[in-house]
Structure formats: structure tokens, C-alpha cells
C-alpha positions as CSV (number, residue, x, y, z in Angstrom):
1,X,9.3,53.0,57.9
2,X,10.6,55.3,55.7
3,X,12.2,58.0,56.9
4,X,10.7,61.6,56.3
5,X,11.7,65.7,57.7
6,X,7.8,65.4,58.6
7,X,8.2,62.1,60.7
8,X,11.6,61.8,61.6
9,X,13.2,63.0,65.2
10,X,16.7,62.8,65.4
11,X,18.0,62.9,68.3
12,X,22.4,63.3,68.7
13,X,24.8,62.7,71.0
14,X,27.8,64.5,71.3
15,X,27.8,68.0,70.0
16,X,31.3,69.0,69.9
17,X,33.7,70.1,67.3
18,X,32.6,67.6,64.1
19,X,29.1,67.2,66.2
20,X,27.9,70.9,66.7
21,X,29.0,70.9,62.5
22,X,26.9,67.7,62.1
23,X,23.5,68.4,64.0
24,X,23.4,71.6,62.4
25,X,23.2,70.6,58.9
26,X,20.5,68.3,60.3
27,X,18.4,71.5,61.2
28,X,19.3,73.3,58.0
29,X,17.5,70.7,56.1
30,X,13.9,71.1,58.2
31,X,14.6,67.8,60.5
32,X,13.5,68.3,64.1
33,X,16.8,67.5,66.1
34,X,16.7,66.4,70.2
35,X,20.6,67.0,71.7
36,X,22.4,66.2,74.6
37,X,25.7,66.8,75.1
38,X,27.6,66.3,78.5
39,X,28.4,70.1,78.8
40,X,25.1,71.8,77.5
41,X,27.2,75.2,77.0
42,X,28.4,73.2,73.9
43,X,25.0,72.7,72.4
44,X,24.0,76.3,73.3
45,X,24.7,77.0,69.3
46,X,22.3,74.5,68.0
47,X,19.7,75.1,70.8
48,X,19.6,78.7,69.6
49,X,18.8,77.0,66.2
50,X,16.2,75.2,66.8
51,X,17.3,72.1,68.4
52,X,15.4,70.8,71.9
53,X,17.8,69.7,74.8
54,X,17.2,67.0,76.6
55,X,18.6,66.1,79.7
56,X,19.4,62.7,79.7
57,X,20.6,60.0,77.0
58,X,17.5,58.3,78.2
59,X,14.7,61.4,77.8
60,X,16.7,61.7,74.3
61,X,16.2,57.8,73.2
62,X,12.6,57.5,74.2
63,X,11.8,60.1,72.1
64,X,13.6,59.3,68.5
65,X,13.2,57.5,64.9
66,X,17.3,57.8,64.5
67,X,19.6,58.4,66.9
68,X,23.4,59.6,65.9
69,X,26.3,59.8,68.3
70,X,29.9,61.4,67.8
71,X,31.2,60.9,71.4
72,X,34.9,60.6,72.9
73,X,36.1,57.4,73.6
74,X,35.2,53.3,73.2
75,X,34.2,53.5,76.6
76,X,32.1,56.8,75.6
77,X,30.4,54.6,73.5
78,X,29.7,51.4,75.4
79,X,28.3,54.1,78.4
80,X,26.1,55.8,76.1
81,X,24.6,52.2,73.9
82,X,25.0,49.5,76.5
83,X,24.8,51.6,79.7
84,X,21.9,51.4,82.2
85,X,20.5,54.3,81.1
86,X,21.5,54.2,77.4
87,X,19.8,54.2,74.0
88,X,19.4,50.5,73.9
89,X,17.7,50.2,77.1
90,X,15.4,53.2,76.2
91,X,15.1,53.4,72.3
92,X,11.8,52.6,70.8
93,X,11.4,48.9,68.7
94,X,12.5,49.8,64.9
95,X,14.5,52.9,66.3
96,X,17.8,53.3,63.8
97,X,21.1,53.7,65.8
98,X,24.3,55.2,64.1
99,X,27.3,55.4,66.0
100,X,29.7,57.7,64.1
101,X,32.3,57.9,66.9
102,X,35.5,56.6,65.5
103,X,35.6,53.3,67.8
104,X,36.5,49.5,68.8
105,X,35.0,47.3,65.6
106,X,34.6,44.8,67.9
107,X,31.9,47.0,70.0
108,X,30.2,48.2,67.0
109,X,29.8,44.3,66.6
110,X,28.7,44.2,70.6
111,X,26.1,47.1,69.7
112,X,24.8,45.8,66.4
113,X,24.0,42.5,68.3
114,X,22.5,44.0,71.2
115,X,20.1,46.6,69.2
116,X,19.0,43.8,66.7
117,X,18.1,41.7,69.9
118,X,15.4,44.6,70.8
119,X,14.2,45.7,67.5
120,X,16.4,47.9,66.4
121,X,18.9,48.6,63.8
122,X,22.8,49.8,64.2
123,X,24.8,51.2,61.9
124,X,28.5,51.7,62.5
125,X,29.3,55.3,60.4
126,X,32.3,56.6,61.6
127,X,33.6,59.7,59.4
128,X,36.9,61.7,58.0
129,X,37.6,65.2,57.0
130,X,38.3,66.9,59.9
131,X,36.1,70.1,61.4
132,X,36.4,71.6,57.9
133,X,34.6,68.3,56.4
134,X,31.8,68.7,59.1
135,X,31.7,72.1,58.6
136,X,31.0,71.7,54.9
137,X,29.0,69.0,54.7
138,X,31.5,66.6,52.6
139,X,32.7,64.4,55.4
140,X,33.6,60.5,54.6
141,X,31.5,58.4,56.2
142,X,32.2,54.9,56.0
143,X,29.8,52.2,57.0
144,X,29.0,48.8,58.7
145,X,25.6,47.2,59.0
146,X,22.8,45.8,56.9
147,X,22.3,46.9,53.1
148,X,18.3,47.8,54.1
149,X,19.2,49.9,56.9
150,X,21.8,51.8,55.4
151,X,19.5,52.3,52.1
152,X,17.2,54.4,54.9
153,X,19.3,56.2,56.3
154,X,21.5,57.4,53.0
155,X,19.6,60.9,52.7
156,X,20.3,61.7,56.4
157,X,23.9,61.0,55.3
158,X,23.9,62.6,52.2
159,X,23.3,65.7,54.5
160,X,26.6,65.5,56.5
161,X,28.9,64.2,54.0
162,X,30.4,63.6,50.0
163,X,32.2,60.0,49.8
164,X,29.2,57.5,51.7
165,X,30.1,53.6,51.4
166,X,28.6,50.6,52.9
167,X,32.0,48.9,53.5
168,X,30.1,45.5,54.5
169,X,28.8,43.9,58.0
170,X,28.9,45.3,61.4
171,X,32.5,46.7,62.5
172,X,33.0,47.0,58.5
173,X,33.2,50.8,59.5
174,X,35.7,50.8,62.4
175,X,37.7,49.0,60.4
176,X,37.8,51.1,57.5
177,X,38.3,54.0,59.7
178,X,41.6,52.5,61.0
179,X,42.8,51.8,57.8
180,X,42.1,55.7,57.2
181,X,44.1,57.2,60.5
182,X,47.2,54.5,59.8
183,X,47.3,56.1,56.6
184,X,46.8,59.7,58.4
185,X,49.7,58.6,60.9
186,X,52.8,58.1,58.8
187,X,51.4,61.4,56.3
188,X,51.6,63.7,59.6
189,X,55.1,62.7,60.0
190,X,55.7,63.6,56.6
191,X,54.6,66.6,56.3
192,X,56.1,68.0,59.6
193,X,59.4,66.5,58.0
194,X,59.2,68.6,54.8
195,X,58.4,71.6,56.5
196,X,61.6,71.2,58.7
197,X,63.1,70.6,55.7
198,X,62.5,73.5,54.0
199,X,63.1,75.4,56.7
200,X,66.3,74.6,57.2
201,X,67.5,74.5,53.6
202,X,66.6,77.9,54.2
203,X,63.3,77.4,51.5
204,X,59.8,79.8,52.0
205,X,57.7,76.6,53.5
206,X,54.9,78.6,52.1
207,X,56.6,78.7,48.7
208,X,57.1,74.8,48.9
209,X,53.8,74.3,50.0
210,X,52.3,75.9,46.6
211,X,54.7,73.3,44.6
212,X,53.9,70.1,46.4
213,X,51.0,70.4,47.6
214,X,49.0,69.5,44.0
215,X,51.7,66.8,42.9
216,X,52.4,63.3,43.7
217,X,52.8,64.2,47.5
218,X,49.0,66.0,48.0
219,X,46.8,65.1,51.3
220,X,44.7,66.6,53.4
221,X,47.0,66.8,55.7
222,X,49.6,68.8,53.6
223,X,46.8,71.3,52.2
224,X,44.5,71.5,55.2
225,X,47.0,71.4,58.6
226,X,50.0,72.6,56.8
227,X,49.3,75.8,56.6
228,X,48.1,75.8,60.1
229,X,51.5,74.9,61.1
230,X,53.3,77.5,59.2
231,X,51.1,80.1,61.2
232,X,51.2,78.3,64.7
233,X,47.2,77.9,64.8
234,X,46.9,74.8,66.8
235,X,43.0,75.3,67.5
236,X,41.4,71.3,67.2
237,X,40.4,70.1,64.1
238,X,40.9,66.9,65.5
239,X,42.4,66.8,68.7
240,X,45.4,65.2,69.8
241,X,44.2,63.1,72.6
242,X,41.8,61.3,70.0
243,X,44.2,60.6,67.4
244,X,46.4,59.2,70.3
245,X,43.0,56.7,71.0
246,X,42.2,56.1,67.8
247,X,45.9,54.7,66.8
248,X,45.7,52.7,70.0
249,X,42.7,50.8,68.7
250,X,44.2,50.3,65.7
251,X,47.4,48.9,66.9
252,X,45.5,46.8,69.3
253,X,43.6,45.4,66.5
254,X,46.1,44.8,64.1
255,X,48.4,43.4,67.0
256,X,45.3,40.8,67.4
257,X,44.8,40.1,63.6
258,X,49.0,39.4,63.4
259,X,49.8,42.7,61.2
260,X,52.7,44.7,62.0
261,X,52.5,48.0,61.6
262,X,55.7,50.1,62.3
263,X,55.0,53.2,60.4
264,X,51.7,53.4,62.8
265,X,53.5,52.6,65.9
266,X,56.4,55.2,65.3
267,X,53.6,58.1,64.9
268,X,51.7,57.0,68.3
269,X,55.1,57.2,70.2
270,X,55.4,60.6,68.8
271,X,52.2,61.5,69.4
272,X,52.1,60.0,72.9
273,X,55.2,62.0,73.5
274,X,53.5,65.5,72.3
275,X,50.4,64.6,74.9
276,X,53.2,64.3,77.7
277,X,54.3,68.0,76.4
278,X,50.8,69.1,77.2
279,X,49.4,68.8,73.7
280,X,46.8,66.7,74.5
281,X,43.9,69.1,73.7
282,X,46.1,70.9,70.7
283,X,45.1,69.7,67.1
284,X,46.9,66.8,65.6
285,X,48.8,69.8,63.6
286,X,51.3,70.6,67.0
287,X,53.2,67.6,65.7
288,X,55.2,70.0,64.3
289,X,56.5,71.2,67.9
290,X,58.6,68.1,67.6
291,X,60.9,69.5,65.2
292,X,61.5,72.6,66.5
């Protein structure tokens, strides 16, 4: 089927800090959007918008063509696909499934398996760029699954994000997402480390900020949560706690693949030590604490 504003119910799961951002755009562009969310009070926003609440995963997967989630946790995920009362069990035959929680590639594989089984399709999407990116509409969003379904479901994508690539079979996402946060990892540490630096060389981090921040050193990090740092905003972009997952499943994974990653376990320790600081719910920017 392809997929039109005038047949086309999306329904999505998760509506938090990317997936308020996400489902909104969704609206914007004349689709008719079903949400749940495990707190309603967090889809209050998009409800006002337009979008119908449902009250179950369930109610919410009977009812869709595509159904997008942007939950918490692998276990988050495997509740809401594979649980009693999840999509898969509840979907419609030929319903699309895109899980853009950043997740276990070997679930997305679980998932894809299970939803081709009952006639449907799964993509694995999981996404970068932060609440600004979802905010804006020019999120990453890199891809596992079939070349036919991912054809589909490009305009719906083109919608949330900038940079879209199929990066090849189920789990091909997940996978190039933790590639993506190892990178992230060791960057974070670098740019709390210049800004201590600075600081104590007795430097204008804000000064320093304008000269590096455009040469061979530039990241999002250094442009985006920089700033944030200098000015103690510690509001979530991307919260602490799931960085701290997300790193775990990549240093799970690469442990089981034979890759040694150092760089990746140094950041976790730190950022396992900021959660025991009560950080947990801070944005990955509080590194910084660390050096003060």
C-alpha cells in the first residue's frame, strides 16, 4: 500500500523529549496521529494539537498503517513489540513497525523476525541530533530493514529528519547508532577537558569556544552542549541515564563481537559515576561536574 496523509494513521509510542518533537511534525504535515505515552500529562501538548489518545499499546496498534516508537529502554522495547499486549500481537497484517528507540541490534533482529512472521514489516530507525534535532526536523535516522519497506516509509522520515540511510538488514540501525554514541562518548570527555582547560589557564571558555568550535575540533557536542555547560543549563537533551544504557549495549556488543573499546569504557565509568552523584535525569552535558 502506498502510504498517503489521506490513508495513513500513525500511531506513536513514547512522546517524550525527541518524541513529543517527533509526533508533532507528524501533525504539522496533515497526518492523523493516535498516541500513547505511559504518563498522558506528557502527550497533553500533542493532544491539544490534534492527536487522539489511546489508552493502551493495544487500542493504539489495532488501529494503525505505521506505528513509530521512541521509548526508554531494550526492555521498553521488547514490552511494548513482543509483550502480551503489544503491537505485534495487535497490529493489523501489512501494518509498518519502526522502532526508533536507540536499542539491542539483536532485538531489532528478534522484532523484525517476529513482525515478518504475522504480516508485517519492521524497520529499525533509531536517530541522533539531540532535542534540538527533533525539534527541527533534521534528526539522523539511520536504518535497518528491507529496501521496499524503507522506500515507503522515506516521506514519513523525511518529515522528522535531514541525513536518512538504509545502513543494510535488520539491526543494521542499532548498530550504526552505537557506532554514533562511541563516537559521542570520548567527544564529551573532550570537550569538558577543554573547557577545564581554559578555565584554568585562566582563558574566556566562551572566547575559546568561538575559535575552536569551527576548526578541526567541531561537534555537536562542542557547539550544541558546550555552551550549555558554560551557563550551567543541565535541562535533558538527552538524558544521562540513557547515554549510560546506550554505552552499555554497546560495550556489551562489542565485548561479544571481540572489539575493545577503552575510549568507550572510560566515558561509561564516568558517566556511571555522575548517575551515582544524582545526575541520572541531568543532560549528558553535567559531565562537566566532574571537573569542577
Amino acid at each position: 500500500m502506498t502510504l498517503t496523509k489521506q490513508n495513513a494513521v500513525i500511531g506513536f509510542v513514547g512522546t517524550g523529549v525527541m518524541g513529543k518533537s517527533m509526533a508533532g511534525h507528524l501533525l504539522r504535515a496533515g497526518y492523523r496521529v493516535l498516541v500513547f505515552n505511559r504518563t498522558k500529562v506528557r502527550a497533553e501538548e500533542l493532544i491539544q494539537m490534534g492527536a487522539v489518545w489511546q489508552g493502551t499499546v493495544a487500542e493504539l496498534a489495532s488501529q494503525c498503517q505505521v506505528i513509530i516508537t521512541m521509548v526508554g529502554y531494550p526492555k521498553d522495547v521488547e514490552e511494548v513489540y513482543l509483550g502480551h499486549d503489544g503491537i505485534i500481537n495487535h497490529a493489523k497484517l501489512g501494518t509498518y513497525l519502526v522502532d526508533m528507540t536507540t536499542s539491542a541490534p539483536d532485538l531489532a533482529i528478534k522484532i523484525y523476525d517476529e513482525a515478518l512472521a504475522k504480516g508485517m514489516y519492521a524497520l529499525d530507525a533509531p536517530v541522533s541530533g539531540g532535542d534540538i534535532g527533533a525539534q527541527e526536523a533534521r534528526l539522523a535516522i539511520m536504518v535497518g530493514g528491507d529496501q521496499v519497506v524503507y522506500d515507503a516509509l522515506v516521506p514519513i522520515f523525511n518529515l522528522l529528519g535531514k541525513n536518512i540511510v538504509l545502513q543494510g538488514k535488520a539491526g543494521a540501525g542499532q548498530n550504526t547508532k552505537m557506532c554514533n554514541q562511541i563516537a559521542i562518548a570520548s567527544t564529551m570527555i573532550g570537550v569538558c577537558e577543554a573547557i577545564a582547560y581554559a578555565k584554568t589557564a585562566g582563558l574566556d571558555p566562551e572566547t575559546v569556544l568561538k575559535s575552536i568550535e569551527s576548526g578541526a575540533a567541531g561537534s555537536f557536542s562542542l557547539t550544541n552542549l558546550a555552551p550549555r555547560m558554560l551557563v550551567n543549563n543541565f535541562e535533558p537533551g538527552f538524558y544521562v541515564k540513557h547515554f549510560i544504557k546506550d554505552m552499555t549495549i554497546a560495550l556489551t556488543t562489542a565485548q561479544a563481537m571481540g572489539l575493545l573499546t577503552p575510549g568507550l569504557e572510560l566515558a561509561k565509568s564516568m558517566y556511571d559515576k555522575l548517575a551515582e552523584q544524582g545526575e541520572e535525569n541531568s543532560g549528558t552535558q553535567a559531565l562537566i561536574k566532574l571537573y569542577r
